[in-house]
N, CA, C and O atoms as a DFTB+ gen file, in Angstrom:
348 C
 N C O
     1  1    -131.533      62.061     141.286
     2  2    -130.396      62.910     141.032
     3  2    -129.515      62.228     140.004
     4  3    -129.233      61.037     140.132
     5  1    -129.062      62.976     138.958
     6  2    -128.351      62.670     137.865
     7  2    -126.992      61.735     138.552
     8  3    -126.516      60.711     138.063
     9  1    -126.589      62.376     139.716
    10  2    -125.278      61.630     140.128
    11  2    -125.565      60.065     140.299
    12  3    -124.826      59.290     139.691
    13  1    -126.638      59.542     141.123
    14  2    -126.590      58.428     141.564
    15  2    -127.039      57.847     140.002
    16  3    -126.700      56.664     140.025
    17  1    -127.564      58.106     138.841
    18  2    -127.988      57.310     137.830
    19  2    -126.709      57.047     137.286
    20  3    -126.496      56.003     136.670
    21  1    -125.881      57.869     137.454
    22  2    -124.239      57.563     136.486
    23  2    -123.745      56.682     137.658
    24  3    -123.181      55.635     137.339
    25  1    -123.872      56.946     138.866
    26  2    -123.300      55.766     139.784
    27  2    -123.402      54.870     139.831
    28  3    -122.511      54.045     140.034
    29  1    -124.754      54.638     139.626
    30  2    -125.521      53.232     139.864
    31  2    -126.030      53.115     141.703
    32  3    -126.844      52.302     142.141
    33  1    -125.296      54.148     142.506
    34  2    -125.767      54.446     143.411
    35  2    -127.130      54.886     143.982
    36  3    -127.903      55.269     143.104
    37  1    -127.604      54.923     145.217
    38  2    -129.171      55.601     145.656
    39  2    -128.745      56.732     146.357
    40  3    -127.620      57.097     146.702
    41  1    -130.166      57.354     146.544
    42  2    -129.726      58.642     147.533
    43  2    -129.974      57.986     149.162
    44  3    -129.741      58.629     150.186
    45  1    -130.428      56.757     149.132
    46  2    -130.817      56.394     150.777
    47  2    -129.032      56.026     151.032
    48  3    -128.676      56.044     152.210
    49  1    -128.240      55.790     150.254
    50  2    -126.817      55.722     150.429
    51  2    -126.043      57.216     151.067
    52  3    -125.445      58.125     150.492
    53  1    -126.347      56.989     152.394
    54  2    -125.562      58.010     153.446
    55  2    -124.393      58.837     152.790
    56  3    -124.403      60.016     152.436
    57  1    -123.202      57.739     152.709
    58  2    -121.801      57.712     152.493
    59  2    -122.007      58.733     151.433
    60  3    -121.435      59.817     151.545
    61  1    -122.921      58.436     150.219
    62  2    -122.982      59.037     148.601
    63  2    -123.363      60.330     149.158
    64  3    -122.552      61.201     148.843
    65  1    -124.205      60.692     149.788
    66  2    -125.122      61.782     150.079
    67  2    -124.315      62.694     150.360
    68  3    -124.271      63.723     149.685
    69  1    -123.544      62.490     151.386
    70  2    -122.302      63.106     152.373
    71  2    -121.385      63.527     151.875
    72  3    -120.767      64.470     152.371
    73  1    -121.007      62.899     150.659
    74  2    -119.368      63.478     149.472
    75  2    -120.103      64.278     148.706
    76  3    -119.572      65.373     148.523
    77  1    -121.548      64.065     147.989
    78  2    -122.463      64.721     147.301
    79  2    -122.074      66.484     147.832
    80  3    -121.361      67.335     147.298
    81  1    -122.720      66.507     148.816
    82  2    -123.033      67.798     149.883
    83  2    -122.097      68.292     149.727
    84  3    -122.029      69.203     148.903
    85  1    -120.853      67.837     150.553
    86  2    -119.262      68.205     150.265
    87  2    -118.645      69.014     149.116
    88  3    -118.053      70.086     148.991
    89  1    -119.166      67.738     148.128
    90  2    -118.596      68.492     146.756
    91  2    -119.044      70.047     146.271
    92  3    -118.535      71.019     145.711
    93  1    -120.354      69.631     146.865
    94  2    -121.125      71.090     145.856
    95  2    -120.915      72.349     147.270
    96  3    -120.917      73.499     146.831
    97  1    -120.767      72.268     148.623
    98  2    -120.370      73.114     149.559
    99  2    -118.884      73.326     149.109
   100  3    -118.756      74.543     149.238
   101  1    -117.896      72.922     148.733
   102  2    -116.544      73.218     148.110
   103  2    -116.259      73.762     146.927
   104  3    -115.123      73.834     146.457
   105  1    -117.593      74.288     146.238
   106  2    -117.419      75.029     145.023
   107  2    -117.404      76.391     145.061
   108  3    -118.486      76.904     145.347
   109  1    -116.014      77.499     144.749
   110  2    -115.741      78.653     145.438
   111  2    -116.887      79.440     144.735
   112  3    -117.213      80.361     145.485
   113  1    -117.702      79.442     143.474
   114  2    -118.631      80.273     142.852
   115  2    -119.741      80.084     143.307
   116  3    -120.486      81.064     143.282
   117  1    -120.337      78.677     143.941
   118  2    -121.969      77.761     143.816
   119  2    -122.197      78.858     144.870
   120  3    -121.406      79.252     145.727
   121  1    -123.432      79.256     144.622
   122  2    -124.730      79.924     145.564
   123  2    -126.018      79.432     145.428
   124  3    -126.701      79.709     144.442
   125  1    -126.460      78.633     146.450
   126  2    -127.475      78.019     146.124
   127  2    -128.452      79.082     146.862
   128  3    -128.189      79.506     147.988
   129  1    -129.986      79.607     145.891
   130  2    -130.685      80.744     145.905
   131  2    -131.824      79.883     146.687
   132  3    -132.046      78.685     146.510
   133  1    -132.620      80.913     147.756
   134  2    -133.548      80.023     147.946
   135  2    -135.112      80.186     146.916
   136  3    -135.073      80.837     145.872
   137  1    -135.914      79.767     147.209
   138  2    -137.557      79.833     146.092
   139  2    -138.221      80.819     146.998
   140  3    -138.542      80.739     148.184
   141  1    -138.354      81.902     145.989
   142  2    -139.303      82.940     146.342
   143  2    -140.390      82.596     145.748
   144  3    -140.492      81.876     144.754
   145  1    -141.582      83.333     146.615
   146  2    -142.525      83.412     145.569
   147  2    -142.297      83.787     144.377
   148  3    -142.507      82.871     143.583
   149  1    -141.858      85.013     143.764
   150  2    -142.131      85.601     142.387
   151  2    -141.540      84.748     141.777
   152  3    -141.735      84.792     140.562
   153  1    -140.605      83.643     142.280
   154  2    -140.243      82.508     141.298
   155  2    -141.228      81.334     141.216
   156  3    -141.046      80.452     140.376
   157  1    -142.110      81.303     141.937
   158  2    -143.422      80.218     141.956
   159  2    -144.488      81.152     140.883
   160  3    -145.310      80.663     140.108
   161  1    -144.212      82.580     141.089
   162  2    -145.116      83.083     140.013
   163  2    -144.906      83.228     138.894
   164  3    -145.812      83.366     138.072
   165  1    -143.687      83.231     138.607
   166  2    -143.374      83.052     137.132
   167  2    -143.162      81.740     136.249
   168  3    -142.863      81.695     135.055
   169  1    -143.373      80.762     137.064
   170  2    -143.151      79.747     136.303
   171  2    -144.447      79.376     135.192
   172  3    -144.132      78.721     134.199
   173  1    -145.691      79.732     135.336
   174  2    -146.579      79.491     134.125
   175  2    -146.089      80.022     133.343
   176  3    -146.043      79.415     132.273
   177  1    -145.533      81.235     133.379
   178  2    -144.771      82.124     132.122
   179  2    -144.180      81.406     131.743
   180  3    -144.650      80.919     130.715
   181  1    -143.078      80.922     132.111
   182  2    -141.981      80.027     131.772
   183  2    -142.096      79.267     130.966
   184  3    -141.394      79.099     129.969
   185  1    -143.398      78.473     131.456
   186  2    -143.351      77.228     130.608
   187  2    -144.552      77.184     129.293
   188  3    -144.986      76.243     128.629
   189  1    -144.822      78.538     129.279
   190  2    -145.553      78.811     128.447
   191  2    -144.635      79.320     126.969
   192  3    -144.676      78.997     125.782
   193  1    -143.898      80.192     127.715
   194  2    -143.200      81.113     126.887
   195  2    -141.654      79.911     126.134
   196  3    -141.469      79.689     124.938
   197  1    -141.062      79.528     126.960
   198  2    -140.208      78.505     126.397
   199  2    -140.342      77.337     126.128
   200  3    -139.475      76.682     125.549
   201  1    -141.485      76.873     126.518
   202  2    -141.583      75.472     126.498
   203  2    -141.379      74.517     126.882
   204  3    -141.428      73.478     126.223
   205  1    -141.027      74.632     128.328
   206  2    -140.562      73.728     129.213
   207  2    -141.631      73.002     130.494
   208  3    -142.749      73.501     130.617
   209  1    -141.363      72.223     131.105
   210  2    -142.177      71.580     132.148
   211  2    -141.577      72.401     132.988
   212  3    -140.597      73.095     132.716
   213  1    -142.331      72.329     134.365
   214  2    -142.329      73.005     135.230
   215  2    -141.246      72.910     136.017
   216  3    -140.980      74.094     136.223
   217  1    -140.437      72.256     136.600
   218  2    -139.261      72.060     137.128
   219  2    -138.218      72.485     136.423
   220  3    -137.665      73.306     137.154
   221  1    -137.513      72.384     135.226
   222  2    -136.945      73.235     133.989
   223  2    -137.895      75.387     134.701
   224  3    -137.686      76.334     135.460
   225  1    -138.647      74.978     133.902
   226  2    -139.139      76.520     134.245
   227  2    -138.906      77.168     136.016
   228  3    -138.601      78.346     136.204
   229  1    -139.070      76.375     136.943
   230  2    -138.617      77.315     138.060
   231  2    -137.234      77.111     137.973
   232  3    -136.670      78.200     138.079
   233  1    -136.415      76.156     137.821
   234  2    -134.907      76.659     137.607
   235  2    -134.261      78.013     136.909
   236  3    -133.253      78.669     137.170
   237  1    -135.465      78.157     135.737
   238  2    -135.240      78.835     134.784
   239  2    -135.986      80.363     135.204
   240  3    -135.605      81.237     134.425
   241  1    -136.852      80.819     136.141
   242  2    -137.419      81.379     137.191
   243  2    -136.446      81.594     138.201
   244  3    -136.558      82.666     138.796
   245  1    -135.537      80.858     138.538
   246  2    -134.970      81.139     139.491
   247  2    -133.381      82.014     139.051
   248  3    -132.856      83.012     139.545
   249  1    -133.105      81.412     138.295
   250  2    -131.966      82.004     137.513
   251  2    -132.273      83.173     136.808
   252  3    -131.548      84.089     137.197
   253  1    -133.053      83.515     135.930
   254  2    -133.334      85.059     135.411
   255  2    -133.650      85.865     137.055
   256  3    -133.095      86.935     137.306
   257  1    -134.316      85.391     137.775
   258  2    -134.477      86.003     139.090
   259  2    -133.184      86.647     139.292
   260  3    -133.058      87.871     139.341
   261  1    -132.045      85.660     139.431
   262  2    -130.768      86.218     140.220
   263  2    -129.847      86.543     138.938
   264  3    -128.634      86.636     139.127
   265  1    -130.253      86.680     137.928
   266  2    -129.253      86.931     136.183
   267  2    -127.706      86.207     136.566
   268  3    -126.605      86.755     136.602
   269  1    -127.948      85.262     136.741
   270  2    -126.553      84.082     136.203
   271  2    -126.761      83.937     135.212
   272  3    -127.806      83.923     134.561
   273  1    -125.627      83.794     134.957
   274  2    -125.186      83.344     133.604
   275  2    -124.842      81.985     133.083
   276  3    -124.644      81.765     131.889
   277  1    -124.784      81.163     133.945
   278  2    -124.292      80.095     133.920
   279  2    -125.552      78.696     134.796
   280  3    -126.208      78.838     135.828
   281  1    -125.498      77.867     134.170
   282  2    -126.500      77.049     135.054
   283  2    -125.764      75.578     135.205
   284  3    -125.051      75.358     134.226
   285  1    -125.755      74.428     136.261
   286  2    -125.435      73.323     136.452
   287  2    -126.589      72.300     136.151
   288  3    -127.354      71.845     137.000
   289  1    -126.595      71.974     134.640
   290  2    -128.020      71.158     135.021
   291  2    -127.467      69.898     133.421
   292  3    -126.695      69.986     132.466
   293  1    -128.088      69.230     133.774
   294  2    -127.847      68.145     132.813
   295  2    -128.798      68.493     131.567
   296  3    -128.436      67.883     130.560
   297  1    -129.712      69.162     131.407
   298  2    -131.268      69.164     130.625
   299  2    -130.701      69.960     129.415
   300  3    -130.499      71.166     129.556
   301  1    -130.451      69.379     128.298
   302  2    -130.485      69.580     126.426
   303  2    -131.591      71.450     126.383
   304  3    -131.327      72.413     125.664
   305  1    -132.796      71.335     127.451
   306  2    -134.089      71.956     126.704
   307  2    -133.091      73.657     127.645
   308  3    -133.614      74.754     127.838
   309  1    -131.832      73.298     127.968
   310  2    -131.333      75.373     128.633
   311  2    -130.722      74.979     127.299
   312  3    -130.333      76.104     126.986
   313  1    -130.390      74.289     126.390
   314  2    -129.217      75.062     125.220
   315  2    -129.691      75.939     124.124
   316  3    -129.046      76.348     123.158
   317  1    -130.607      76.102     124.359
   318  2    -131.743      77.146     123.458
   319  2    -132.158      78.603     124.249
   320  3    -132.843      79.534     123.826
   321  1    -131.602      78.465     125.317
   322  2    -131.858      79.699     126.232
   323  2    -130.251      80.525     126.451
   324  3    -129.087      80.213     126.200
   325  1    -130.856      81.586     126.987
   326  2    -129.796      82.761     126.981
   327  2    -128.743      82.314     128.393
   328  3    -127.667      82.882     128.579
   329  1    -129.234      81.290     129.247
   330  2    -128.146      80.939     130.107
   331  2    -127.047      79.607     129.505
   332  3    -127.327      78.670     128.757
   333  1    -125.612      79.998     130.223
   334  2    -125.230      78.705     129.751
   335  2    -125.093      77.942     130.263
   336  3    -124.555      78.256     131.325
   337  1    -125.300      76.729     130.167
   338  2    -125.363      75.235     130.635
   339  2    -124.002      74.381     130.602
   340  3    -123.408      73.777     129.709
   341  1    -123.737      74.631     132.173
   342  2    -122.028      73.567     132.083
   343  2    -122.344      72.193     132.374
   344  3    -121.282      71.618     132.616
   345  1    -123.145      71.548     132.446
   346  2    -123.157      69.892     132.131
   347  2    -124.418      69.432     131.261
   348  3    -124.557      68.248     130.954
């Protein structure tokens, strides 16, 4: 997880894990979607069609799934896509 590399922290670090959770359960917009299939089925598309590895592509599967507009992800390869990318 991007957090603990800027920390210098681990995820076996309880304490980190626990404010982690917190933070992102205290965000009045965050909906975390669960993985459908048709998002396991679209990901060859995905990564065919944009060019991405597979983890990028089911994010990217998962989000056209639910049409946000907006995505939380650290990865350069959404600023070429029609969602926008706040970190």
């Amino acid at each position: 997880m991007i957090l603990c590399g800027l920390s210098g922290k681990i995820l076996q670090d309880k304490k980190l894990v626990s404010q982690i959770i917190s933070a992102f359960t205290q965000l009045k917009k965050l909906r975390i979607e669960p993985l459908r299939v048709e998002d396991y089925q679209n990901v060859a598309e995905m990564m065919n069609e944009f060019n991405l590895d597979y983890e990028d592509s089911l994010h990217l599967a998962i989000a056209m799934g639910t049409k946000v507009q907006e995505i939380i992800l650290n990865d350069k390869d959404f600023d070429t896509l029609n969602i926008k990318r706040l970190i």
